[in-house]
DSSP file (Angstrom, degrees, kcal/mol; ACC not computed):
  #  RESIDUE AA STRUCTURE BP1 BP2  ACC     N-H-->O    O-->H-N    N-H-->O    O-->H-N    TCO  KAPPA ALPHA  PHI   PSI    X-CA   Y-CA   Z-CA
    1    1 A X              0   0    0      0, 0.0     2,-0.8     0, 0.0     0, 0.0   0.000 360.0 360.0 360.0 144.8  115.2  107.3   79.5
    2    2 A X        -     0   0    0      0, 0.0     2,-0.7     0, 0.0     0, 0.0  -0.933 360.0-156.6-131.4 103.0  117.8  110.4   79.1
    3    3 A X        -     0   0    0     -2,-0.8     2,-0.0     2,-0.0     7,-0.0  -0.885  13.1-144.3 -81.7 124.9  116.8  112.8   76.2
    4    4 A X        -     0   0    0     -2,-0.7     3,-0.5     1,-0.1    -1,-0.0  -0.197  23.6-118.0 -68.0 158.7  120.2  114.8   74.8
    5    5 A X  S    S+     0   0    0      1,-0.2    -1,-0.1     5,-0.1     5,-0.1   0.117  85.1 109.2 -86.9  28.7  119.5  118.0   73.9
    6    6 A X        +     0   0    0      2,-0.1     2,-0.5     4,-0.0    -1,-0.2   0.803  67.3  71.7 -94.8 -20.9  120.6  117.5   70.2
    7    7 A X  S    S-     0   0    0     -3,-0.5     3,-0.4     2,-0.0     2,-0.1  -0.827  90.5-116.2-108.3 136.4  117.1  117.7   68.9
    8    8 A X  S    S+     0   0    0     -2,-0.5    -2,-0.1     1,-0.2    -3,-0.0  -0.548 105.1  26.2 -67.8 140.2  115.0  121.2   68.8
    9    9 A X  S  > S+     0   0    0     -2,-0.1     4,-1.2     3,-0.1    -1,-0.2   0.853  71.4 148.0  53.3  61.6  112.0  120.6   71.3
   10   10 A X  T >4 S+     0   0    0     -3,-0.4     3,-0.6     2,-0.2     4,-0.4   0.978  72.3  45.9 -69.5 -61.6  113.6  118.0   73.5
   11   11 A X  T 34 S+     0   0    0      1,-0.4     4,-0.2     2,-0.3    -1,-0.2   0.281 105.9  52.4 -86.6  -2.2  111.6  119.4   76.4
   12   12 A X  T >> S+     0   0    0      3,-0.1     4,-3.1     2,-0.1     3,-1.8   0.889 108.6  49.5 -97.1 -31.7  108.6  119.7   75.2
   13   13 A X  H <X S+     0   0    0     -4,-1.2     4,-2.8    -3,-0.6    -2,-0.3   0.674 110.5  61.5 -45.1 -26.0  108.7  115.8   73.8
   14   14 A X  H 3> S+     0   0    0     -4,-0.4     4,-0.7     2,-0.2    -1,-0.3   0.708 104.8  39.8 -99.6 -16.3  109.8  115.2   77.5
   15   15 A X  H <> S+     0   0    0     -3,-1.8     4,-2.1    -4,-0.2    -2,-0.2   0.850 114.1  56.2 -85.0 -36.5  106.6  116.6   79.1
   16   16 A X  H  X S+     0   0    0     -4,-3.1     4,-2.0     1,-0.2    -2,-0.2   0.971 110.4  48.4 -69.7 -25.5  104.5  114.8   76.3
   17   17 A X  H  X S+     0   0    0     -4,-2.8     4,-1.9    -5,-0.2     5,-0.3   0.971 114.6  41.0 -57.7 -37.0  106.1  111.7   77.4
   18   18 A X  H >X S+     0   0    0     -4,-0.7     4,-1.2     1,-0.2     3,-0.9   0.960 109.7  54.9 -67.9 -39.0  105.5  112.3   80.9
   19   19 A X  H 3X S+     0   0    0     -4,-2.1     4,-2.0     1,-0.2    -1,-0.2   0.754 116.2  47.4 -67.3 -30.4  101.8  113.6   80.4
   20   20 A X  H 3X S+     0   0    0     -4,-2.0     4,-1.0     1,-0.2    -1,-0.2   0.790 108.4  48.9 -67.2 -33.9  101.6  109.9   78.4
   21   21 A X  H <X S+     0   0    0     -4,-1.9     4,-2.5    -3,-0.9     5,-0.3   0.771 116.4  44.7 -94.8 -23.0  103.3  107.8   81.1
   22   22 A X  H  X S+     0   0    0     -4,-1.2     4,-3.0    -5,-0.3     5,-0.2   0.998 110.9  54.3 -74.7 -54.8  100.7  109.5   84.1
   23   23 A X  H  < S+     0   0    0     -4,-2.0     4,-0.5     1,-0.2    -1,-0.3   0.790 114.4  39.9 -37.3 -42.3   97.9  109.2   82.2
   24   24 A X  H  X S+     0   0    0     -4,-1.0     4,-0.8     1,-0.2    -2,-0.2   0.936 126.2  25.5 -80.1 -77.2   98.7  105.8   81.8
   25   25 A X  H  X S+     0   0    0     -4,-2.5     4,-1.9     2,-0.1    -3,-0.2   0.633 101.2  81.8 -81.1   6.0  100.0  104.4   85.5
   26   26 A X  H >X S+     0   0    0     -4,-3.0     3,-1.6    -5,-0.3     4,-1.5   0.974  91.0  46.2 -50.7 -82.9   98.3  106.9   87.5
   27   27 A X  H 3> S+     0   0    0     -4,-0.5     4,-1.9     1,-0.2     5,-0.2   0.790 118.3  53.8 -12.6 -64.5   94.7  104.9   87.5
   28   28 A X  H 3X S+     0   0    0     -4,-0.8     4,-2.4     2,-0.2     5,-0.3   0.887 108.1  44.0 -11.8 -77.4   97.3  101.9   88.3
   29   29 A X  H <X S+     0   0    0     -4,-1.9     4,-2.4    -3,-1.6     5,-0.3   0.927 111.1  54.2 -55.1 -66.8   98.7  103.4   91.0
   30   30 A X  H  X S+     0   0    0     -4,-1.5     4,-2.2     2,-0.2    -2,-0.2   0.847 111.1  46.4 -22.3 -51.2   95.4  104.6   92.4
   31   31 A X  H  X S+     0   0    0     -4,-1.9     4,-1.2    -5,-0.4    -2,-0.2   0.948 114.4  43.9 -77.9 -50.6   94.0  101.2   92.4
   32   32 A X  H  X>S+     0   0    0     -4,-2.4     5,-1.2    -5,-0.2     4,-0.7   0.794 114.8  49.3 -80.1 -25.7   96.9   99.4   93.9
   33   33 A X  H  <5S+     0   0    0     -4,-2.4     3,-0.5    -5,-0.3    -2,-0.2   0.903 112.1  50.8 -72.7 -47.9   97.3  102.3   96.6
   34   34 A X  H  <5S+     0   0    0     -4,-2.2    -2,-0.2     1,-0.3    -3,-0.1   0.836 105.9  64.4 -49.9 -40.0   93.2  101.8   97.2
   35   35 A X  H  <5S-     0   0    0     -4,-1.2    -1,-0.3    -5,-0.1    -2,-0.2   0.824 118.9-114.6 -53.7 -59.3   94.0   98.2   97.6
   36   36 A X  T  <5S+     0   0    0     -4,-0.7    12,-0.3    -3,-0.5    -3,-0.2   0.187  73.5 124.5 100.1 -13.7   95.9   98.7  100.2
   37   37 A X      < -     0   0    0     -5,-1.2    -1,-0.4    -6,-0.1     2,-0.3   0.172  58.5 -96.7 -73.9-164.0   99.2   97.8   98.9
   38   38 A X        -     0   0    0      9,-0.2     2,-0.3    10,-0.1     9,-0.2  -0.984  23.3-149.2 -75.2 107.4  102.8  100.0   98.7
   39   39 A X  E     -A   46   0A   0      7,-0.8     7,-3.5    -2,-0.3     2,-0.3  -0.710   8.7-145.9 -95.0 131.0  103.7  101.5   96.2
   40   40 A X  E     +A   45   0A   0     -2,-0.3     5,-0.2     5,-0.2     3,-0.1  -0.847  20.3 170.7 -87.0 134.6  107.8  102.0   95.3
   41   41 A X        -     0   0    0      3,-1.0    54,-2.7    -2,-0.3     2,-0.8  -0.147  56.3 -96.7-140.6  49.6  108.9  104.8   93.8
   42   42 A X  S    S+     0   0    0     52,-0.2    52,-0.2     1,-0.1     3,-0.1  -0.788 104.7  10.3 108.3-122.8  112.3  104.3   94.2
   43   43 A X  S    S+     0   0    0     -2,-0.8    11,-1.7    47,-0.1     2,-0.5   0.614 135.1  41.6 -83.2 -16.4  114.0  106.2   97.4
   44   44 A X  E    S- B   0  53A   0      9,-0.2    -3,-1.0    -3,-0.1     2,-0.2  -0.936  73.8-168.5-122.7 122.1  110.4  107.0   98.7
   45   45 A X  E     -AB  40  52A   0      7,-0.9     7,-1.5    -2,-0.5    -5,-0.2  -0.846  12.9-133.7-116.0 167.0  106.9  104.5   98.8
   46   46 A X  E     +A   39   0A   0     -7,-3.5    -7,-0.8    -2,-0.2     2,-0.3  -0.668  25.6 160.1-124.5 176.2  103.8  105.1   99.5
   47   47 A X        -     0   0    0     -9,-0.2     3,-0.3    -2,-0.2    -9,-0.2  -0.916  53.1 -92.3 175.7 166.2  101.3  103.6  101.4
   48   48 A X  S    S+     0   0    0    -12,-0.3    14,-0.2    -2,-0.3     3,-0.1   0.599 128.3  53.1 -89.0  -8.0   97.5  104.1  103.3
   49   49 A X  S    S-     0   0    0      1,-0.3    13,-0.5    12,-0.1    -1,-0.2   0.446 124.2-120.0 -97.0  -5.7   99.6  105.1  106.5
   50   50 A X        -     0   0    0     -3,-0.3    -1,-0.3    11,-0.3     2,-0.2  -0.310  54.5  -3.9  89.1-155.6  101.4  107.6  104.2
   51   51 A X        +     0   0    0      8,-0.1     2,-0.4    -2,-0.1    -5,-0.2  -0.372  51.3 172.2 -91.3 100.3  105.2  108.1  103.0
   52   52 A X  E     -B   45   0A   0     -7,-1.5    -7,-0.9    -2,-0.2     7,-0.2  -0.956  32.6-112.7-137.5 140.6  108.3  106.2  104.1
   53   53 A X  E     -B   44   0A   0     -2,-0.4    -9,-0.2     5,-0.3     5,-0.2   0.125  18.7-133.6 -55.6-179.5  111.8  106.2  103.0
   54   54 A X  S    S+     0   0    0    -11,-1.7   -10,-0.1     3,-0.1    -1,-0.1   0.707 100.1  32.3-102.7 -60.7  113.3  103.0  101.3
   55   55 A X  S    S+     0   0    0    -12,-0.5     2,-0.3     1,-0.1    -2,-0.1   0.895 118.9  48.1 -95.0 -40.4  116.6  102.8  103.1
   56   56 A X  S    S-     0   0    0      2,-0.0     2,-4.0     1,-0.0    -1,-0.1  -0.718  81.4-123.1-108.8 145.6  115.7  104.2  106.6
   57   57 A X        +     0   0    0     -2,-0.3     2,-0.4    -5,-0.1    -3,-0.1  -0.523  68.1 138.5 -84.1  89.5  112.3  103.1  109.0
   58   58 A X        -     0   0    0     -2,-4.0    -5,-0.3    -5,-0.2     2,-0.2  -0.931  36.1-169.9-105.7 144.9  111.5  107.2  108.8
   59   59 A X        -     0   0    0     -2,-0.4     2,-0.3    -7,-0.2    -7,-0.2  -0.664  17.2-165.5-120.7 176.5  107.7  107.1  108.3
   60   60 A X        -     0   0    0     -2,-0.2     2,-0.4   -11,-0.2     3,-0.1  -0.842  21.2-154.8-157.4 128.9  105.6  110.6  107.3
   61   61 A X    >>  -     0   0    0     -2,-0.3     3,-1.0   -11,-0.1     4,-0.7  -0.839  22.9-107.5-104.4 164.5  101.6  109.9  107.9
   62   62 A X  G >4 S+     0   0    0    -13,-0.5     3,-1.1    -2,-0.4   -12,-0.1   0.864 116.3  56.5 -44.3 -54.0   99.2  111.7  106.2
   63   63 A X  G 34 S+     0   0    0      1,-0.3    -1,-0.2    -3,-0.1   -13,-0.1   0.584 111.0  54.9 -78.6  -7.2   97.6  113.9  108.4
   64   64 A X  G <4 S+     0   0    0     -3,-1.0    16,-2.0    15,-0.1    -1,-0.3   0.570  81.2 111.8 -72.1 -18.3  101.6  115.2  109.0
   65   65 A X  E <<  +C   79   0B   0     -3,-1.1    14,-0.2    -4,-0.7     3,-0.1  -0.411  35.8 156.2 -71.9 134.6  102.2  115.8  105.3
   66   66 A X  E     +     0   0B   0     12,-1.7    13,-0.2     1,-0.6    -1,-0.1   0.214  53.7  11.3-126.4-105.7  102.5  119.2  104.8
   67   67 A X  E     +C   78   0B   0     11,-0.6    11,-0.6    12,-0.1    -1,-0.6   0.089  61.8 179.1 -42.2 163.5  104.4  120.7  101.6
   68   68 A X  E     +C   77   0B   0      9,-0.1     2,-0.2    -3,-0.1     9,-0.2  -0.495  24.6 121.8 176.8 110.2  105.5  118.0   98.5
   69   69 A X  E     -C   76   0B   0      7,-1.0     7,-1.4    -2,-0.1     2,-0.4  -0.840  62.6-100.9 172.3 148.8  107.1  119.2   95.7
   70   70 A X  E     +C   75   0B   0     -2,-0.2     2,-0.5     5,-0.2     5,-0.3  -0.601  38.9 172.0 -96.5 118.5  109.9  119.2   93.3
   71   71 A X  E >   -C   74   0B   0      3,-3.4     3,-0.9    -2,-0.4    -1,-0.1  -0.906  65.5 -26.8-143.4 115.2  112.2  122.2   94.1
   72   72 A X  T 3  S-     0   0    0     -2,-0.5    -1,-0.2     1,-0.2    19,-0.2   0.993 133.4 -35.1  54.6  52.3  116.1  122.6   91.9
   73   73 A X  T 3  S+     0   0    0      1,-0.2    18,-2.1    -3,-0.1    19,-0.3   0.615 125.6  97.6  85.8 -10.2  116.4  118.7   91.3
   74   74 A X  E <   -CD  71  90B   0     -3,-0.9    -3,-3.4    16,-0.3     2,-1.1  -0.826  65.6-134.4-116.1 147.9  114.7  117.6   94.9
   75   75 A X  E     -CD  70  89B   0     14,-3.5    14,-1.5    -2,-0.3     2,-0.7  -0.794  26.5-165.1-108.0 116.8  112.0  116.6   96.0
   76   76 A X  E     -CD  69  88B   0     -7,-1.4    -7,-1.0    -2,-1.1     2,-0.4  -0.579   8.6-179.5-105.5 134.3  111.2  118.2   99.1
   77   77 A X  E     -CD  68  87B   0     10,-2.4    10,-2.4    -2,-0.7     9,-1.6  -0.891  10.0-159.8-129.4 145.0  108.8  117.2  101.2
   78   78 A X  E     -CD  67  85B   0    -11,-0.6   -12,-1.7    -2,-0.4   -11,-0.6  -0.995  23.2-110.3-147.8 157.3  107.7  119.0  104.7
   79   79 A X  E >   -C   65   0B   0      5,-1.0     3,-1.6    -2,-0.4   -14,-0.2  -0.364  40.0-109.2 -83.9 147.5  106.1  118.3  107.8
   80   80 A X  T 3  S+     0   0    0    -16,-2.0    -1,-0.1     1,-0.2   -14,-0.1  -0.395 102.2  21.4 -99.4 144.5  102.7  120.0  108.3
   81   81 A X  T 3  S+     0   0    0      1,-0.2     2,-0.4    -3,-0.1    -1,-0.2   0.517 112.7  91.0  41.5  19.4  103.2  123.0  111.2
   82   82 A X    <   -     0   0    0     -3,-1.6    -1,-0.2     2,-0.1   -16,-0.0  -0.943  66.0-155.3-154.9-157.1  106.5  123.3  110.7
   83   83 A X        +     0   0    0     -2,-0.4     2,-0.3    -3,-0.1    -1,-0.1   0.574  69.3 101.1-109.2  17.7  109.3  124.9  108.9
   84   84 A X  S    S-     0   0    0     -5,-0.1    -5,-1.0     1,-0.1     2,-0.2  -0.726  76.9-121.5-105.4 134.9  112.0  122.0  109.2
   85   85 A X  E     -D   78   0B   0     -2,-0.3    -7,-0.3    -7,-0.2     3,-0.1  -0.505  20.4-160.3 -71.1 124.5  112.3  119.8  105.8
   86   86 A X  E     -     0   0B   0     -9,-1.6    -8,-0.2     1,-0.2    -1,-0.1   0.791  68.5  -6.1 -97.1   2.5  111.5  116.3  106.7
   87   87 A X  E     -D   77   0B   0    -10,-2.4   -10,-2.4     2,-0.0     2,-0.8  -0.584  50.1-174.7-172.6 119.1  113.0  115.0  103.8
   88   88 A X  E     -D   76   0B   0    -12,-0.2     2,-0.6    -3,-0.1   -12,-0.2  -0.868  17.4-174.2-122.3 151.8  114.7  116.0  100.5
   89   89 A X  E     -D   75   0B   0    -14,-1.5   -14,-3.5    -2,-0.8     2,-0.3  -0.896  37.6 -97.8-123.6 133.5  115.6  113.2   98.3
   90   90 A X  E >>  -D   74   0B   0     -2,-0.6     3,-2.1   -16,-0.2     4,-1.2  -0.286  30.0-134.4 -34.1 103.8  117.6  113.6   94.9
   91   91 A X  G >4 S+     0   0    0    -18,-2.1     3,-2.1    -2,-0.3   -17,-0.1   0.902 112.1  65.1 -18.2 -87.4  114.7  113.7   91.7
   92   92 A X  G 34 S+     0   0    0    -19,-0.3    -1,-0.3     1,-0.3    -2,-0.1   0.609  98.4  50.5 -34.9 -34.0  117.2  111.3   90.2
   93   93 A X  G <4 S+     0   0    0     -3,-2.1    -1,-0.3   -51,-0.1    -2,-0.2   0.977  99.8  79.9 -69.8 -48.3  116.4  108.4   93.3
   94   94 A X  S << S-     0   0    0     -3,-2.1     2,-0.5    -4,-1.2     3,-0.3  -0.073  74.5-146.2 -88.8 158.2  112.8  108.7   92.7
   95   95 A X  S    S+     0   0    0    -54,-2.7     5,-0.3     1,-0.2    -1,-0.1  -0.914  71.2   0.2-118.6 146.8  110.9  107.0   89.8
   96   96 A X    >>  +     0   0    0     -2,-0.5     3,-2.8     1,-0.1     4,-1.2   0.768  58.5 169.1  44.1  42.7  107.9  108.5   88.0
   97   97 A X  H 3> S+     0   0    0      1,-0.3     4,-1.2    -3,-0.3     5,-0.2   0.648  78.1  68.2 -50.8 -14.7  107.4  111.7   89.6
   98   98 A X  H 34 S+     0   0    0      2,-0.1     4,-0.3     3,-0.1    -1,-0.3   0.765 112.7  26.4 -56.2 -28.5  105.3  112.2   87.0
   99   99 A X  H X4 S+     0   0    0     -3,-2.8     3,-2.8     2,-0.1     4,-0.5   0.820 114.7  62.5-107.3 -88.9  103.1  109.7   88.4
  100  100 A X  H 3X S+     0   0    0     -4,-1.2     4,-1.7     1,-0.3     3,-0.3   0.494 106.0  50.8 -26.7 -57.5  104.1  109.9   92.5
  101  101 A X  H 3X S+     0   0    0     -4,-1.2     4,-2.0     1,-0.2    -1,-0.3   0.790 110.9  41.3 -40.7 -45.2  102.8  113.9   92.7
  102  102 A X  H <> S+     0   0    0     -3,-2.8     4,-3.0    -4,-0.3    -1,-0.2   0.929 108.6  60.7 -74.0 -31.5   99.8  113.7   91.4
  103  103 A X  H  > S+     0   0    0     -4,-0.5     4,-0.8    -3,-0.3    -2,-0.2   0.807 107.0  49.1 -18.5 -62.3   99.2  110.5   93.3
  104  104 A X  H  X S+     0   0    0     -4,-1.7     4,-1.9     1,-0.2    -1,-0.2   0.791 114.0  45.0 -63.7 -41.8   99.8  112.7   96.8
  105  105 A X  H  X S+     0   0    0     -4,-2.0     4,-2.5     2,-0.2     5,-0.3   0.936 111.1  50.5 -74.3 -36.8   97.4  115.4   95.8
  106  106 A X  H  X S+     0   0    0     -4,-3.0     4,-1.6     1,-0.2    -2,-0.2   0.834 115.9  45.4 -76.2 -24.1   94.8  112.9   94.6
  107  107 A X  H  X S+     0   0    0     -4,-0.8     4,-1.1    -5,-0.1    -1,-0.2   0.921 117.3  43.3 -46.9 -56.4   95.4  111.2   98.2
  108  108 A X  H >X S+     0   0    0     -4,-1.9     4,-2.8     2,-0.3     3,-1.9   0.970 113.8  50.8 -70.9 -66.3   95.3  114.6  100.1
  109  109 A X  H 3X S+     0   0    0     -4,-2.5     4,-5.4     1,-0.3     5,-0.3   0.883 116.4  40.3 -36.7 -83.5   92.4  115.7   98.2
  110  110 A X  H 3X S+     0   0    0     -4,-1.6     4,-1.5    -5,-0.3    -1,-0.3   0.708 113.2  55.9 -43.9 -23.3   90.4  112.4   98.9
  111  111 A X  H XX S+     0   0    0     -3,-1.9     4,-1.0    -4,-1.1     3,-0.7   0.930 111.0  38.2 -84.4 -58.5   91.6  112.3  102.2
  112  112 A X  H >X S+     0   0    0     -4,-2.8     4,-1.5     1,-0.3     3,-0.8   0.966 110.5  62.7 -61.2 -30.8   90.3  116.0  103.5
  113  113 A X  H 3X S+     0   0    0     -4,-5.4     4,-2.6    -5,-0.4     5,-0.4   0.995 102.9  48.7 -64.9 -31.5   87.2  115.6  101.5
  114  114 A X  H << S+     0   0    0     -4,-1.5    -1,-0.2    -3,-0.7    -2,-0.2   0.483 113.0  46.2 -98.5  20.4   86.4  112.6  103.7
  115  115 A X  H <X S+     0   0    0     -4,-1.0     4,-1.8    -3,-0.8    -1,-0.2   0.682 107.6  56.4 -70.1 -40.8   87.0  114.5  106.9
  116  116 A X  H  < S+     0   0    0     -4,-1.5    -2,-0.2    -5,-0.3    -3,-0.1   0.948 108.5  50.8 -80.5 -64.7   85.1  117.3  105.7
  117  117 A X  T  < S+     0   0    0     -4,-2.6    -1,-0.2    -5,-0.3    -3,-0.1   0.876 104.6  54.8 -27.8 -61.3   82.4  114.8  105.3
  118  118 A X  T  4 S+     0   0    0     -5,-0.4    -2,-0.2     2,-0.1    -1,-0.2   0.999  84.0 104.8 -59.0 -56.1   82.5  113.3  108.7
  119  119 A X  S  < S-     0   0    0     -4,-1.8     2,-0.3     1,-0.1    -3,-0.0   0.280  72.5-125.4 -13.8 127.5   82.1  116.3  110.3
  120  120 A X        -     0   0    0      1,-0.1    -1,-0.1     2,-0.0    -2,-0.1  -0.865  16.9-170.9 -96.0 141.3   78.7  117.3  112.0
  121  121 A X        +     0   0    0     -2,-0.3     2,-0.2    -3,-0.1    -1,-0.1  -0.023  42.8 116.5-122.7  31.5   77.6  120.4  110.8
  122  122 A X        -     0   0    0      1,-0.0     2,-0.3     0, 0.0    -2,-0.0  -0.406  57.9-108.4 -72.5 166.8   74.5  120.9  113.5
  123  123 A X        -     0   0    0     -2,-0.2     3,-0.1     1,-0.1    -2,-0.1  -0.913  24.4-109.9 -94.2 116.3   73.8  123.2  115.9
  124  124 A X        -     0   0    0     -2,-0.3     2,-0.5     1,-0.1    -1,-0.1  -0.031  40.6-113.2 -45.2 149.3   73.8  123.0  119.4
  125  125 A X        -     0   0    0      0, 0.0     2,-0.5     0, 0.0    -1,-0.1  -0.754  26.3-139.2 -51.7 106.3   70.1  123.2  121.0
  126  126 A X        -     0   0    0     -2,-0.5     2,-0.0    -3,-0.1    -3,-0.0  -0.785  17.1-154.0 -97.5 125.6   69.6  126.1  122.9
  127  127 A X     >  -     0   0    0     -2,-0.5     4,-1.4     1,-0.1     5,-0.1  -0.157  35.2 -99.3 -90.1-171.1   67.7  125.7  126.1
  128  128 A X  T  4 S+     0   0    0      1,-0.3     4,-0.2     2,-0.2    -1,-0.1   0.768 124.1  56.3 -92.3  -2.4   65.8  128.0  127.7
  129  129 A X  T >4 S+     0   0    0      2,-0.2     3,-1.2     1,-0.2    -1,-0.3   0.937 116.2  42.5 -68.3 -43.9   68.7  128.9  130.4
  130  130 A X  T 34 S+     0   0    0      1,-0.3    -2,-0.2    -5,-0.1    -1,-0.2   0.618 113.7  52.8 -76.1 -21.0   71.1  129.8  127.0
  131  131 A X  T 3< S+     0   0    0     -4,-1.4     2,-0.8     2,-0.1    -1,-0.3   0.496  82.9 119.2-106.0  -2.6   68.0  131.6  125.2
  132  132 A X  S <  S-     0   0    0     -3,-1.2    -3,-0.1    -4,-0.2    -5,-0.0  -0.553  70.8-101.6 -67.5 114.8   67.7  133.7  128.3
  133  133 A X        -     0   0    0     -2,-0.8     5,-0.1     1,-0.1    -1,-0.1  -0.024  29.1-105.9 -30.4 125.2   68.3  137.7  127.4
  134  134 A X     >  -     0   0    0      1,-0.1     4,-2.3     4,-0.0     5,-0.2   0.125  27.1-110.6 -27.0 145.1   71.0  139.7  127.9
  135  135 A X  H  > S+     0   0    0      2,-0.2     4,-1.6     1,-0.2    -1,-0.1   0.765 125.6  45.9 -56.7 -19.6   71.3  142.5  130.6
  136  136 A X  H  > S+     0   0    0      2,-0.2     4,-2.6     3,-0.1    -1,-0.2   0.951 106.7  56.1 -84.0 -49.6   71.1  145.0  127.4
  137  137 A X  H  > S+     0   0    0      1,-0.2     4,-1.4     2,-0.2    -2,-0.2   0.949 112.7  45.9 -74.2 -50.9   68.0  143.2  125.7
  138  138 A X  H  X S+     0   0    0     -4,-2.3     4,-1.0     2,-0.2    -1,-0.2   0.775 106.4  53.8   1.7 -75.6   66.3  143.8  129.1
  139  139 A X  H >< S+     0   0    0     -4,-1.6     3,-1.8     1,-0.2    -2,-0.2   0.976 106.9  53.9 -47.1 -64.0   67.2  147.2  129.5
  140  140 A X  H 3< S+     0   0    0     -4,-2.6    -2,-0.2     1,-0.3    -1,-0.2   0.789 107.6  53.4 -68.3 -40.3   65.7  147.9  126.0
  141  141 A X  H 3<        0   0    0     -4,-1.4    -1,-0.3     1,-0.2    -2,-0.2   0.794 360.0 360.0 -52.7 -33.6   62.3  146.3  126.9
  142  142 A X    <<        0   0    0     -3,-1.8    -1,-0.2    -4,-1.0    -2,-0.2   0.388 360.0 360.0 -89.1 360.0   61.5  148.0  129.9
């Protein structure tokens, strides 16, 4: 849908439409991404192995994903530790950015929280060779 600019407060009608259409297929989206399935979103899907283009086998996985975000009319996405773009694709190719962005963060999010989670967060054991004093702590006894 193409709003003209002939009516005063085009743009904000064009953000409540978008804030309507996310609300609406996000959950969607979530659920069929949870599934397991591939989501199209146009020039780019998405996927539990994470982001690959439509016309070419380039793949992006998650734990590469770095940057993601709509910048002058693209969407520019970059690869995590470095400074080379791995991909920016015309806004116009993609469908429902409204939807696809929040999608990515709600991925990313969920995904580092359930690393964060795995993690052991003990403490090594110290035996009594490792608990043995310092040349200083010595000194200071004698």
């Amino acid at each position: 849908m193409v709003l003209d600019r002939i009516t005063s407060g085009f743009w904000i009608l064009g953000k409540q439409i978008e804030r309507e259409v996310t609300q609406y297929l996000l959950p969607k989206a979530l659920a069929t991404y949870k599934a397991g399935e591939t989501l199209n979103f146009g020039a780019l899907n998405v996927n539990s192995q994470g982001l690959s283009l439509k016309e070419t086998p380039k793949n992006l996985p998650w734990e590469k994903l770095g940057y993601i975000g709509e910048y002058r009319g693209y969407l520019v996405i970059k690869e995590r530790g470095t400074l080379s773009t791995w991909k920016n694709i015309d806004v116009a190719d993609i469908i429902n950015l409204c939807v696809l962005l929040p999608l990515i963060k709600k991925v990313k999010y969920e995904s580092n929280m359930s690393e964060h989670s795995q993690r052991s967060w003990s403490y090594p054991v110290l035996t009594n060779q490792d608990a043995q004093q310092s040349e200083w702590q010595e000194y200071e006894l004698q």
